[in-house]
mmCIF file of the N, C-alpha and C atoms, coordinates in Angstrom:
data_MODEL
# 
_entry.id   MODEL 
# 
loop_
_atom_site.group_PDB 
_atom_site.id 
_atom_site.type_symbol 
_atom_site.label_atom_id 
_atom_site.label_alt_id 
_atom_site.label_comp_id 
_atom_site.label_asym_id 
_atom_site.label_entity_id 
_atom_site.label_seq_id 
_atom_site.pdbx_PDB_ins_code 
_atom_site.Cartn_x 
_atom_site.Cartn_y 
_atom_site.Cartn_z 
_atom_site.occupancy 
_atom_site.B_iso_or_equiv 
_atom_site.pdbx_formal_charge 
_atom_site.auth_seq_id 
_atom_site.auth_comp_id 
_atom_site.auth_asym_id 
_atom_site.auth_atom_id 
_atom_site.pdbx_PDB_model_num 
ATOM 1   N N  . UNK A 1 1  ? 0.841  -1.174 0.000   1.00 0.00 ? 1  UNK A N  1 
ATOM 2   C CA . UNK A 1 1  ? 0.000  0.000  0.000   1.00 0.00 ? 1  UNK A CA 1 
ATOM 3   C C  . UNK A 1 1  ? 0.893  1.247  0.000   1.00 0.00 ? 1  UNK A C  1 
ATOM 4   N N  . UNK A 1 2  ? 0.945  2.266  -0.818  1.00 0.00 ? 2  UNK A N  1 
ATOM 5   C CA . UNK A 1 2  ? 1.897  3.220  -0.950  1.00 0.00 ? 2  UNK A CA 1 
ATOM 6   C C  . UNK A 1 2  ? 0.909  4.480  -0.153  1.00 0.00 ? 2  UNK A C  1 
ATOM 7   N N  . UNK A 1 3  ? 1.382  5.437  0.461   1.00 0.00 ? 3  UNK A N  1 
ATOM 8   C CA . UNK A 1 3  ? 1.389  6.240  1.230   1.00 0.00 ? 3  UNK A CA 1 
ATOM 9   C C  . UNK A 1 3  ? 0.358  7.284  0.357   1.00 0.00 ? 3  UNK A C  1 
ATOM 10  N N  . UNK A 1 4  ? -0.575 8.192  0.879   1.00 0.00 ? 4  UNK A N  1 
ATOM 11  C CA . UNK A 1 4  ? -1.505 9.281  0.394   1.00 0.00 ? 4  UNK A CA 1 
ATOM 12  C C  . UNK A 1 4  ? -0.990 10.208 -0.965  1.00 0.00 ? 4  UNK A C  1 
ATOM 13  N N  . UNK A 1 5  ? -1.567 9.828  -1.757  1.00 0.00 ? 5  UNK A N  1 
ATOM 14  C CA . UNK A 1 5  ? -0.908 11.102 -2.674  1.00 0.00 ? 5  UNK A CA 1 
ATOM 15  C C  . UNK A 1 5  ? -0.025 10.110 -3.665  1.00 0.00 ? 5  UNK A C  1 
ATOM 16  N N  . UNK A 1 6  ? 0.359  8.727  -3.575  1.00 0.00 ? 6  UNK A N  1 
ATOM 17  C CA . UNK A 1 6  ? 1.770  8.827  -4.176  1.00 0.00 ? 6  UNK A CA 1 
ATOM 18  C C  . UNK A 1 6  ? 1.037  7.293  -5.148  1.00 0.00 ? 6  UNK A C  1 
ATOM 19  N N  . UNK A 1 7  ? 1.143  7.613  -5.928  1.00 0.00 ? 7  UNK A N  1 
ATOM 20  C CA . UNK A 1 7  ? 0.738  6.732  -7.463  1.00 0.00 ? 7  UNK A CA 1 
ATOM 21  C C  . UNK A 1 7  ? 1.819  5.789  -7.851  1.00 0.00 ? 7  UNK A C  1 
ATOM 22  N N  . UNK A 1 8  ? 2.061  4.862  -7.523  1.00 0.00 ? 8  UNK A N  1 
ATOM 23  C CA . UNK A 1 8  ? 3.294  3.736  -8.176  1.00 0.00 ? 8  UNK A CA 1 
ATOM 24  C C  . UNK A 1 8  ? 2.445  3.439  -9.500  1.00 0.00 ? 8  UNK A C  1 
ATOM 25  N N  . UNK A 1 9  ? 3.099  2.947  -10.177 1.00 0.00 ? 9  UNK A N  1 
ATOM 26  C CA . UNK A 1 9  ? 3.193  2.143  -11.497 1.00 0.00 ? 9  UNK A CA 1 
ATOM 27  C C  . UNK A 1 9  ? 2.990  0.872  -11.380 1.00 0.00 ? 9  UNK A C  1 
ATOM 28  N N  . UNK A 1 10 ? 2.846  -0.233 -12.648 1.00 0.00 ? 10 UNK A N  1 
ATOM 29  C CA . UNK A 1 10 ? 2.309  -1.300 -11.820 1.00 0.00 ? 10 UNK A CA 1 
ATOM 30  C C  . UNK A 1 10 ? 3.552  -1.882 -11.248 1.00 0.00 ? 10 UNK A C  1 
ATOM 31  N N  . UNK A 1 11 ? 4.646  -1.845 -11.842 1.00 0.00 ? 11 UNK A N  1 
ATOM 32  C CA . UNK A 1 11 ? 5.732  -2.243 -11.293 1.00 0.00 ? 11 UNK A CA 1 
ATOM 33  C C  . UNK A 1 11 ? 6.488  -1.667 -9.712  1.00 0.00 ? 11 UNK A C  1 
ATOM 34  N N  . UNK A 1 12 ? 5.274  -0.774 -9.635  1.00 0.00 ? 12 UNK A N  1 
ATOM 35  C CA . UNK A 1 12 ? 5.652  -0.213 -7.797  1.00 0.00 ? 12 UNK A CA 1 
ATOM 36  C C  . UNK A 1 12 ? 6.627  0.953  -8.014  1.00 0.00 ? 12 UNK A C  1 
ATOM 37  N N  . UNK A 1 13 ? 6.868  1.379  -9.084  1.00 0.00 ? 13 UNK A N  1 
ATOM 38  C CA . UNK A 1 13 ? 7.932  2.939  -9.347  1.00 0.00 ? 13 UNK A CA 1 
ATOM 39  C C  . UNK A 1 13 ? 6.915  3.968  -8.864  1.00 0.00 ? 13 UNK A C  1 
ATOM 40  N N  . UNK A 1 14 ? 7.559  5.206  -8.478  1.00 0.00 ? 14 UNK A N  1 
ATOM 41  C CA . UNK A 1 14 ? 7.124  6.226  -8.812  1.00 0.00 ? 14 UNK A CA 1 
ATOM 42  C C  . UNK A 1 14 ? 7.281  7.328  -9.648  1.00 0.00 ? 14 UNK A C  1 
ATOM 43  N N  . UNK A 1 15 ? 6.234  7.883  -9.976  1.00 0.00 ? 15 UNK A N  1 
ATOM 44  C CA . UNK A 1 15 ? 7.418  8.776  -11.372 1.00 0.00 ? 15 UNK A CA 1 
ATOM 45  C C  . UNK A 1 15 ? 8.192  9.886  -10.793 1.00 0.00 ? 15 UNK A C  1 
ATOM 46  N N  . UNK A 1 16 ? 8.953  10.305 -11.676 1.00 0.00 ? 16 UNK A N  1 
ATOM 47  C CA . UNK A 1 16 ? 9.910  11.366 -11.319 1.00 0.00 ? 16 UNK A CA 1 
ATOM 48  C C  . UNK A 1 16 ? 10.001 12.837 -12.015 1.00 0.00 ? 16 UNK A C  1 
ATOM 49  N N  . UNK A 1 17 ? 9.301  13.694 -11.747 1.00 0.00 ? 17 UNK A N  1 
ATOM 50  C CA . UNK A 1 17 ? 9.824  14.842 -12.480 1.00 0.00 ? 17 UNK A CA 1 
ATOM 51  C C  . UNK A 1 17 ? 10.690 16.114 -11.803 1.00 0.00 ? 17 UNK A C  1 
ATOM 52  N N  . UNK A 1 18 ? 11.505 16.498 -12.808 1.00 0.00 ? 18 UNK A N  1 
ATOM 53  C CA . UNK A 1 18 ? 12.150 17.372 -12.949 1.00 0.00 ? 18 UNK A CA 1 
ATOM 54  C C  . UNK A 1 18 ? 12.025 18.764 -12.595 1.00 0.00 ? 18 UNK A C  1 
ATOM 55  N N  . UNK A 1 19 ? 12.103 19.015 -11.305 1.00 0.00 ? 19 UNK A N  1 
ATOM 56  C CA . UNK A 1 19 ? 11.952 20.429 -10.798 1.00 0.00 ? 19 UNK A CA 1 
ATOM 57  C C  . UNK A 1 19 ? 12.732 21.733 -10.918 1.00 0.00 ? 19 UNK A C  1 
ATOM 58  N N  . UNK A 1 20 ? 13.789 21.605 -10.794 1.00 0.00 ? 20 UNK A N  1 
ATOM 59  C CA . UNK A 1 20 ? 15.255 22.483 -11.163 1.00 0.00 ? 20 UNK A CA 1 
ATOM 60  C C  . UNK A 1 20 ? 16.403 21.624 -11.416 1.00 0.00 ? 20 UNK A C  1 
ATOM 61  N N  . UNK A 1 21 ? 17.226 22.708 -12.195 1.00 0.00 ? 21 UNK A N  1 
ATOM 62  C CA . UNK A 1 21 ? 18.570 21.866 -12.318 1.00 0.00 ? 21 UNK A CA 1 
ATOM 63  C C  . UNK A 1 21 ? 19.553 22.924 -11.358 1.00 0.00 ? 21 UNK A C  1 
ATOM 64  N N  . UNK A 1 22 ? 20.130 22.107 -10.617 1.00 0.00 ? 22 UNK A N  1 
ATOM 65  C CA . UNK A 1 22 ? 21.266 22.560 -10.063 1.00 0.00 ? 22 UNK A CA 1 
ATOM 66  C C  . UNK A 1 22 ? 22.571 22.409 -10.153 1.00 0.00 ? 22 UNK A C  1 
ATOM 67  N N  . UNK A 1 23 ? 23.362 23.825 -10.685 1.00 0.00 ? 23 UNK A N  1 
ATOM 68  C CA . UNK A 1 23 ? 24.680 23.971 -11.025 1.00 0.00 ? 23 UNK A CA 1 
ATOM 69  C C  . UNK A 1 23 ? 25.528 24.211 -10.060 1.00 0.00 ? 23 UNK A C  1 
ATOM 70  N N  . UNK A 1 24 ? 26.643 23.692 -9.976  1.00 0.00 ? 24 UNK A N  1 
ATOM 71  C CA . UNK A 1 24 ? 27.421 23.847 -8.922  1.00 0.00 ? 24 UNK A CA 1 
ATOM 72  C C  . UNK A 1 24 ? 29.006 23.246 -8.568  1.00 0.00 ? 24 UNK A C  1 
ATOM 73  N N  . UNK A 1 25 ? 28.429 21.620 -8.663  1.00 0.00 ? 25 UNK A N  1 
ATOM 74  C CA . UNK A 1 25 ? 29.092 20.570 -8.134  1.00 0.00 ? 25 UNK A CA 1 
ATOM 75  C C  . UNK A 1 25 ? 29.767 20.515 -9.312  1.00 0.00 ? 25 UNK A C  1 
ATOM 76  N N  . UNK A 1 26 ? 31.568 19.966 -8.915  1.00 0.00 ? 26 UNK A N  1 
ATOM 77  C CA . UNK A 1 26 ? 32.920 20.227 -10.216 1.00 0.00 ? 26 UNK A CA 1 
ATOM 78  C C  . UNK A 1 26 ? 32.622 18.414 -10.597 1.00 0.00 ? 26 UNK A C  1 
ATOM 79  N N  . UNK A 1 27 ? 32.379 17.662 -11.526 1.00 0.00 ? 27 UNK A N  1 
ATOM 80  C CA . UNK A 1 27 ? 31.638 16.395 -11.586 1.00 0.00 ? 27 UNK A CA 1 
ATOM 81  C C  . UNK A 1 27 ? 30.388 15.885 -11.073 1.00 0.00 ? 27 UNK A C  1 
ATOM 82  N N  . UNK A 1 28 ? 30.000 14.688 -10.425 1.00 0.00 ? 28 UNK A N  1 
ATOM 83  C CA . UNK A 1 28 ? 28.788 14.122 -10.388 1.00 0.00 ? 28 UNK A CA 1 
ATOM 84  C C  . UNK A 1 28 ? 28.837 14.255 -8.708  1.00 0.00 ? 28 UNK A C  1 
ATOM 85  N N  . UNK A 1 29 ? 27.526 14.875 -9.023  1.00 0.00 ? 29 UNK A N  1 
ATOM 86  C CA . UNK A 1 29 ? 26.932 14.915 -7.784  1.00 0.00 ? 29 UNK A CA 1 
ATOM 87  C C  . UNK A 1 29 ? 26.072 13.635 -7.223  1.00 0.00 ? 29 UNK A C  1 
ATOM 88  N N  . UNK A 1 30 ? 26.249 12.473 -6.043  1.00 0.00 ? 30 UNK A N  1 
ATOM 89  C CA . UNK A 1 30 ? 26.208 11.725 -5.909  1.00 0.00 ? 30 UNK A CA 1 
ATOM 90  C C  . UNK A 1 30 ? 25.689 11.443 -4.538  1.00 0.00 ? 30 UNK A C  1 
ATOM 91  N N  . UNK A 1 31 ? 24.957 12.209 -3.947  1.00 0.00 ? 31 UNK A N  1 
ATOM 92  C CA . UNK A 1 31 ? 24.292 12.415 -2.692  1.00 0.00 ? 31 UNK A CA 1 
ATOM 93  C C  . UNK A 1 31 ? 23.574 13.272 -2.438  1.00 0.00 ? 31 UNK A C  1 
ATOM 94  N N  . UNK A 1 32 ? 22.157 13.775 -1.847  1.00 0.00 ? 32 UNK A N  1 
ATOM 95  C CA . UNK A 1 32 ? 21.499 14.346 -1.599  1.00 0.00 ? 32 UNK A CA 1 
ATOM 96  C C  . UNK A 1 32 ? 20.650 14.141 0.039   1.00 0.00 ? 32 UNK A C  1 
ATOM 97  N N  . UNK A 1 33 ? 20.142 14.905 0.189   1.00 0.00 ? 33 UNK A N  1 
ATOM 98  C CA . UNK A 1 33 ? 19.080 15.118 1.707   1.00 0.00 ? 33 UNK A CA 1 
ATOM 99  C C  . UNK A 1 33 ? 18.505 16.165 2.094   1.00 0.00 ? 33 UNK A C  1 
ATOM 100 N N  . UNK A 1 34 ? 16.956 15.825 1.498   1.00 0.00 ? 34 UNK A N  1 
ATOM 101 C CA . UNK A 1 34 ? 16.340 16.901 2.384   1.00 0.00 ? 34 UNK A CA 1 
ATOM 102 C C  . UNK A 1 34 ? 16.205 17.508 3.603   1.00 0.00 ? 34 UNK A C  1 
ATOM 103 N N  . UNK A 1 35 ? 15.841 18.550 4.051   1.00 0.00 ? 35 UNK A N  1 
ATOM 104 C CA . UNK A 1 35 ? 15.478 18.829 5.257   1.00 0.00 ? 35 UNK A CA 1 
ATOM 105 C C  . UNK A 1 35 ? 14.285 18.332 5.440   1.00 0.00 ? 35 UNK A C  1 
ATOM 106 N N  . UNK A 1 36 ? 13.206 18.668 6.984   1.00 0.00 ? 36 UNK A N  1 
ATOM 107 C CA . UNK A 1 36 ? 12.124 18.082 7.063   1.00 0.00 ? 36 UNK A CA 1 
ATOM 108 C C  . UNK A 1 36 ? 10.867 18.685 6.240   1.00 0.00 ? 36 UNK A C  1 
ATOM 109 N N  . UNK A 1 37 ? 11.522 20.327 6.428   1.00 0.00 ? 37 UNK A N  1 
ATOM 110 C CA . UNK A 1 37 ? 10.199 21.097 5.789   1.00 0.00 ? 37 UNK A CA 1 
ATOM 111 C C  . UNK A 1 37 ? 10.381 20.560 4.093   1.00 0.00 ? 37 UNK A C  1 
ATOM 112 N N  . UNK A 1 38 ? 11.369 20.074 3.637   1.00 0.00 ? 38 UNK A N  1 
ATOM 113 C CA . UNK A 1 38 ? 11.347 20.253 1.554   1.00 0.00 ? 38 UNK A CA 1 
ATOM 114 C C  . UNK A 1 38 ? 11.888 21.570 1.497   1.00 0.00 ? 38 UNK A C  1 
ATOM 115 N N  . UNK A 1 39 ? 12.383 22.152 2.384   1.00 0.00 ? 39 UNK A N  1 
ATOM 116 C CA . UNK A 1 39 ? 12.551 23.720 1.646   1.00 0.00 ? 39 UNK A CA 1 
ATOM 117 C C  . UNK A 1 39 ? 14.045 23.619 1.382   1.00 0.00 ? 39 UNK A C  1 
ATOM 118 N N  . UNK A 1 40 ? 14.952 22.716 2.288   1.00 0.00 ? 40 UNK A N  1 
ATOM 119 C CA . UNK A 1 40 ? 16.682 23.092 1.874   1.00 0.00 ? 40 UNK A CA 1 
ATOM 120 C C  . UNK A 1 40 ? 16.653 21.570 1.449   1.00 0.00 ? 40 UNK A C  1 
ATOM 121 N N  . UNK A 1 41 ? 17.692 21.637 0.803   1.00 0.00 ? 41 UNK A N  1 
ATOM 122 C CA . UNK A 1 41 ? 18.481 20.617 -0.069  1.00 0.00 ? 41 UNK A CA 1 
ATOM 123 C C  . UNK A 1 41 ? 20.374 20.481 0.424   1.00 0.00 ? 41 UNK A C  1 
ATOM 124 N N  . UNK A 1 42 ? 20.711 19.426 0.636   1.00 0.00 ? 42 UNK A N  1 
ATOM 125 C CA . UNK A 1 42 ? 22.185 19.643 0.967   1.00 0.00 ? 42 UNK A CA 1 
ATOM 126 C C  . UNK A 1 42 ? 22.486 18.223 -0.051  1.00 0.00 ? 42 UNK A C  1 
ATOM 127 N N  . UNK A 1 43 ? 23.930 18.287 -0.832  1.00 0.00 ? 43 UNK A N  1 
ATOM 128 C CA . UNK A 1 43 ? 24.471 17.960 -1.734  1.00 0.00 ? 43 UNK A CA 1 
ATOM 129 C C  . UNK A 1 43 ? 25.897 17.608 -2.312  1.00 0.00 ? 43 UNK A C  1 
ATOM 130 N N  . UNK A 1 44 ? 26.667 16.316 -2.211  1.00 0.00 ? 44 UNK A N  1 
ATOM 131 C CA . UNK A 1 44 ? 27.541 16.604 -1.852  1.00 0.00 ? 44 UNK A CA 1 
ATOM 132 C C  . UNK A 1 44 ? 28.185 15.392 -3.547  1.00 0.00 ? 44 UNK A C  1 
ATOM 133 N N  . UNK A 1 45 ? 29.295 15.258 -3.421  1.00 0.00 ? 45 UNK A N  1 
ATOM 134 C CA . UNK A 1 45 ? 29.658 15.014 -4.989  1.00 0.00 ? 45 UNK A CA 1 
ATOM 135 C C  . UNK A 1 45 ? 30.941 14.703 -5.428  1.00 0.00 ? 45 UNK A C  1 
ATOM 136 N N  . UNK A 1 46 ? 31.699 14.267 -6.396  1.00 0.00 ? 46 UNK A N  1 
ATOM 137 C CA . UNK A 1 46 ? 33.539 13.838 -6.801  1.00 0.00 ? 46 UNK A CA 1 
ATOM 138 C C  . UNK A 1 46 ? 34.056 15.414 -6.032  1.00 0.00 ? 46 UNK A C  1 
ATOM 139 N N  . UNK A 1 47 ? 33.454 16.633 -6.276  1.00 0.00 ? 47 UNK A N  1 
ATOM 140 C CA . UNK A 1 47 ? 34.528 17.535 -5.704  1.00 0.00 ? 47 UNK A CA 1 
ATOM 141 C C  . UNK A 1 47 ? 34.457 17.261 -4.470  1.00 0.00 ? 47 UNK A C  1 
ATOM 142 N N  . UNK A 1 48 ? 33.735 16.820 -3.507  1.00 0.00 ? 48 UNK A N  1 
ATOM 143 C CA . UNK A 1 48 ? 34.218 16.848 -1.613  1.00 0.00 ? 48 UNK A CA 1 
ATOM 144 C C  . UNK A 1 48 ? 32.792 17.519 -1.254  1.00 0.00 ? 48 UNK A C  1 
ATOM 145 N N  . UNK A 1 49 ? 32.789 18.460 -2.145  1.00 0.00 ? 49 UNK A N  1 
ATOM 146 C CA . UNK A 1 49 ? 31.927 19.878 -1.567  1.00 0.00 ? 49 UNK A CA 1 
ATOM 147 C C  . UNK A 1 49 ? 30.680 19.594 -1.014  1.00 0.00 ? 49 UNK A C  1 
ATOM 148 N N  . UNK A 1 50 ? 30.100 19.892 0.093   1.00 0.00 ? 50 UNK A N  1 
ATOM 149 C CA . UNK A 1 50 ? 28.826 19.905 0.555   1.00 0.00 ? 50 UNK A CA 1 
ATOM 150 C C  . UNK A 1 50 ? 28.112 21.434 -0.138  1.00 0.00 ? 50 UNK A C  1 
ATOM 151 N N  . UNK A 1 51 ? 27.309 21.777 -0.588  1.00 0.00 ? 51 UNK A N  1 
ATOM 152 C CA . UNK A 1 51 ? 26.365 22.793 -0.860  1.00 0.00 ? 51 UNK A CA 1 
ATOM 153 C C  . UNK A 1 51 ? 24.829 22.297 -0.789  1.00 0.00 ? 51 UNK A C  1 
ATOM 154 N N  . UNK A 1 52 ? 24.557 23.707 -0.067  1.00 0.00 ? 52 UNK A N  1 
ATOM 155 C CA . UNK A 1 52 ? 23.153 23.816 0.677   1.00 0.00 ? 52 UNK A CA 1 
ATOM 156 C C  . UNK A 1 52 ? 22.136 24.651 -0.477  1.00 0.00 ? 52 UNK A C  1 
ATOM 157 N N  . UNK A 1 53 ? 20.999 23.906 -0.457  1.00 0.00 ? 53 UNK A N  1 
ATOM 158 C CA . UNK A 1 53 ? 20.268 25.070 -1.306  1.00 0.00 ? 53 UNK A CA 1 
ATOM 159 C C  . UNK A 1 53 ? 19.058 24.811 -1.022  1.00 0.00 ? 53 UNK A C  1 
ATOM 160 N N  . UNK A 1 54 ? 18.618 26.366 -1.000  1.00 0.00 ? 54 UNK A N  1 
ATOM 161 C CA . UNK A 1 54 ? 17.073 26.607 -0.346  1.00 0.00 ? 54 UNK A CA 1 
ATOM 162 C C  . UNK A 1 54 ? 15.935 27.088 -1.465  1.00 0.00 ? 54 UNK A C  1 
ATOM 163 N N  . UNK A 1 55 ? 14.723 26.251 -1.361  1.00 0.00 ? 55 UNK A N  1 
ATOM 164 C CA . UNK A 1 55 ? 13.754 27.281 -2.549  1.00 0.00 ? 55 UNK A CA 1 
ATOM 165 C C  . UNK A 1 55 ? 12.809 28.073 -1.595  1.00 0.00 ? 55 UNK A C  1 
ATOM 166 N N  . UNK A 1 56 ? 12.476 29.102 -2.410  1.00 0.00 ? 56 UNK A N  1 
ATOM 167 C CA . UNK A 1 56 ? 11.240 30.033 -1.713  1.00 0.00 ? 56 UNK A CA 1 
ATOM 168 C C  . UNK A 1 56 ? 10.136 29.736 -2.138  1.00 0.00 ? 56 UNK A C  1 
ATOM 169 N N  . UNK A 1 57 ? 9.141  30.026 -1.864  1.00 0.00 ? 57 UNK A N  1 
ATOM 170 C CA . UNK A 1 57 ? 7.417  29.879 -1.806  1.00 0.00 ? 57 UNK A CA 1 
ATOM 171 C C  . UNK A 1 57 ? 7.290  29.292 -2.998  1.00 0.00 ? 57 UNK A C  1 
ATOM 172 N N  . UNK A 1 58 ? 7.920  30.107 -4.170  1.00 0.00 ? 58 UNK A N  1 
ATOM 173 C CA . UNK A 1 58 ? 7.452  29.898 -5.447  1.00 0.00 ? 58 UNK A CA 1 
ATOM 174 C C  . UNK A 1 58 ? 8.002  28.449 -6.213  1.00 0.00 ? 58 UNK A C  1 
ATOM 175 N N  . UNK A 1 59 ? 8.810  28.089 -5.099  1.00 0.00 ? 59 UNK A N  1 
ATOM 176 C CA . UNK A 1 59 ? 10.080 26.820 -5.947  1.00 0.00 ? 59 UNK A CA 1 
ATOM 177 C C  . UNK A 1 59 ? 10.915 26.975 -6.574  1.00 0.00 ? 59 UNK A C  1 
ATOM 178 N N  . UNK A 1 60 ? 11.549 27.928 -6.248  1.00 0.00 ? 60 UNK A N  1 
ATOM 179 C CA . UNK A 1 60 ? 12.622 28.607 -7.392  1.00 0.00 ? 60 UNK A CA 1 
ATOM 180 C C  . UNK A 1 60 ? 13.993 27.962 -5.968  1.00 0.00 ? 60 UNK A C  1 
ATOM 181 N N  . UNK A 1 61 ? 14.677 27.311 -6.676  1.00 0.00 ? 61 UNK A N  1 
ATOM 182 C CA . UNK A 1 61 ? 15.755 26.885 -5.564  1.00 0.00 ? 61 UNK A CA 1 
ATOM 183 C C  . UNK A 1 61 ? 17.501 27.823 -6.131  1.00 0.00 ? 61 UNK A C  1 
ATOM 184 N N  . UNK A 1 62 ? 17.800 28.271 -4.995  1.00 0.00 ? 62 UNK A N  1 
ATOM 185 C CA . UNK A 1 62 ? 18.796 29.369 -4.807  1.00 0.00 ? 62 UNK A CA 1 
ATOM 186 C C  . UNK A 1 62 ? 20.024 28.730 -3.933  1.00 0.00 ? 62 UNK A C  1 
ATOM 187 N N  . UNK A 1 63 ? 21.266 28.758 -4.664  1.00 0.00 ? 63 UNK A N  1 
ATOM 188 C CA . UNK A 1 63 ? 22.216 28.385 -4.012  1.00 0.00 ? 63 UNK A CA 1 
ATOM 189 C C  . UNK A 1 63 ? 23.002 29.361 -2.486  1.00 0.00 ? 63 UNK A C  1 
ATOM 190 N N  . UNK A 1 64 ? 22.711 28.632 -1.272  1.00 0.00 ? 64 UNK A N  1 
ATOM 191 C CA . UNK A 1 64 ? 22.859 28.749 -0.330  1.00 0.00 ? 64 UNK A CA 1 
ATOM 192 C C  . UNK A 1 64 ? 24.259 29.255 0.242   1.00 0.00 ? 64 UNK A C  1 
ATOM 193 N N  . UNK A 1 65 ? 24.813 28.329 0.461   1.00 0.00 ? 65 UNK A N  1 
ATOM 194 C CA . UNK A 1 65 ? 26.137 27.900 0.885   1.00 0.00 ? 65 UNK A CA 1 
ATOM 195 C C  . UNK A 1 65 ? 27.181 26.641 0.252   1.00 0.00 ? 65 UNK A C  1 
ATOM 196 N N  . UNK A 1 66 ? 28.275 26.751 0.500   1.00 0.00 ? 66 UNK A N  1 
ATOM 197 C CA . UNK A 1 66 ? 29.246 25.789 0.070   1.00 0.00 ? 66 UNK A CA 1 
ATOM 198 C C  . UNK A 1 66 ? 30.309 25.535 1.237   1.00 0.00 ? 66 UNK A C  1 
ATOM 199 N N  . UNK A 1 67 ? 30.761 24.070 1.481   1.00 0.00 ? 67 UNK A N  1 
ATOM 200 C CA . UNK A 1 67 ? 31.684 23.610 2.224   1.00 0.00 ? 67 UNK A CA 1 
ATOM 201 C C  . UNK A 1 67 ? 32.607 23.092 1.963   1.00 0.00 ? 67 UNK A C  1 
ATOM 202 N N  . UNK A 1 68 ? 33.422 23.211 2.070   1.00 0.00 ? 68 UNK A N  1 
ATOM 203 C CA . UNK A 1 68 ? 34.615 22.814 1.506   1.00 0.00 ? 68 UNK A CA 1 
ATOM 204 C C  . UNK A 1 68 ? 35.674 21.918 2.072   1.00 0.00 ? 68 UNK A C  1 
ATOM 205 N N  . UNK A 1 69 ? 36.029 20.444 1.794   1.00 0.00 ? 69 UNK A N  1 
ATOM 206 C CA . UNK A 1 69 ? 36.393 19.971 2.869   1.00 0.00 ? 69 UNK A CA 1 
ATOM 207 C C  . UNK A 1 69 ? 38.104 20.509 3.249   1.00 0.00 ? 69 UNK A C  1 
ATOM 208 N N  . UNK A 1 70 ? 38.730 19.877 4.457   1.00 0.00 ? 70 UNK A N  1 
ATOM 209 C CA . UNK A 1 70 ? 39.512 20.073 4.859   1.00 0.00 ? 70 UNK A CA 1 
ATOM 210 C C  . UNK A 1 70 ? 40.824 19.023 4.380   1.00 0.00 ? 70 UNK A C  1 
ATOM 211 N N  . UNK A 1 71 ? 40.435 18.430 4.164   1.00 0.00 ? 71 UNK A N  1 
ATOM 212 C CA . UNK A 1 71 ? 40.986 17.084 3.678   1.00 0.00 ? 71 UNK A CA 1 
ATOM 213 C C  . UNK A 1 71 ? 40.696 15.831 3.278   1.00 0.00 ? 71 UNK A C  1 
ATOM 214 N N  . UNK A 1 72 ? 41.038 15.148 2.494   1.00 0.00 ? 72 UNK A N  1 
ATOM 215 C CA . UNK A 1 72 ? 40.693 13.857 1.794   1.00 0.00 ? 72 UNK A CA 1 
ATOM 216 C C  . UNK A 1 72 ? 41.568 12.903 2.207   1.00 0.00 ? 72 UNK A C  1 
ATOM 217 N N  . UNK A 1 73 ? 40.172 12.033 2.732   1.00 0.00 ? 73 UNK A N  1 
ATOM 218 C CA . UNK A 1 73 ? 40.731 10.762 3.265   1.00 0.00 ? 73 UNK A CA 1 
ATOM 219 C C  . UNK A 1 73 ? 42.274 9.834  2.427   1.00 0.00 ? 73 UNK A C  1 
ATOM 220 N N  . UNK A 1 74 ? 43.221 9.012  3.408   1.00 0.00 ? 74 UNK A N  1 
ATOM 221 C CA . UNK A 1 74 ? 44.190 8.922  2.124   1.00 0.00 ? 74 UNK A CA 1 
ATOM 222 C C  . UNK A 1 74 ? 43.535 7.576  1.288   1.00 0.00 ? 74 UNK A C  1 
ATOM 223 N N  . UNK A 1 75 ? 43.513 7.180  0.315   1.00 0.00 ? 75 UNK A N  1 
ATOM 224 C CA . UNK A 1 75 ? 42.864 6.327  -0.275  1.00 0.00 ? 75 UNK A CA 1 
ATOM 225 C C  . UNK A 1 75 ? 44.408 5.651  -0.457  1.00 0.00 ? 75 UNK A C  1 
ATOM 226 N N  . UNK A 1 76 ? 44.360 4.045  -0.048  1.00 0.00 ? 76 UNK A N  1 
ATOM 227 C CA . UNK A 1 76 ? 45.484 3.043  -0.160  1.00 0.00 ? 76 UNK A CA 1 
ATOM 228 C C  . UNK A 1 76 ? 45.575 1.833  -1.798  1.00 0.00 ? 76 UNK A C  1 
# 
């Protein structure tokens, strides 16, 4: 039984559309997490970088902040 609102396919997918594209990340961005409200987005990717991004009322999502790490683990 899938949750209020949410339409699977018969194969149990849900569909996916395309809300914004976000520019930023130096290669593939490869992690994501919402906050609780849906309003921030945090994002992290091959460069290290964590960046935060928030949309307003209208859904227009606006780049926040950027983190930058301190160092990279040594890979053996």
């Amino acid at each position: 039984m899938a949750p209020i609102g949410l339409n699977p396919d018969y194969n149990g997918r849900l569909s996916v559309d395309r809300v914004a594209l976000l520019s930023g990340h130096y290669g593939v961005a490869w992690q994501m997490e919402w906050d609780t409200s849906g309003m921030t987005l945090a994002t992290t990717g091959d460069d290290g970088m964590v960046r935060l991004w928030q949309s307003n009322l209208n859904g227009v999502w606006h780049h926040q902040a950027a983190f930058e790490p301190t160092s990279y683990p040594h890979m053996e």
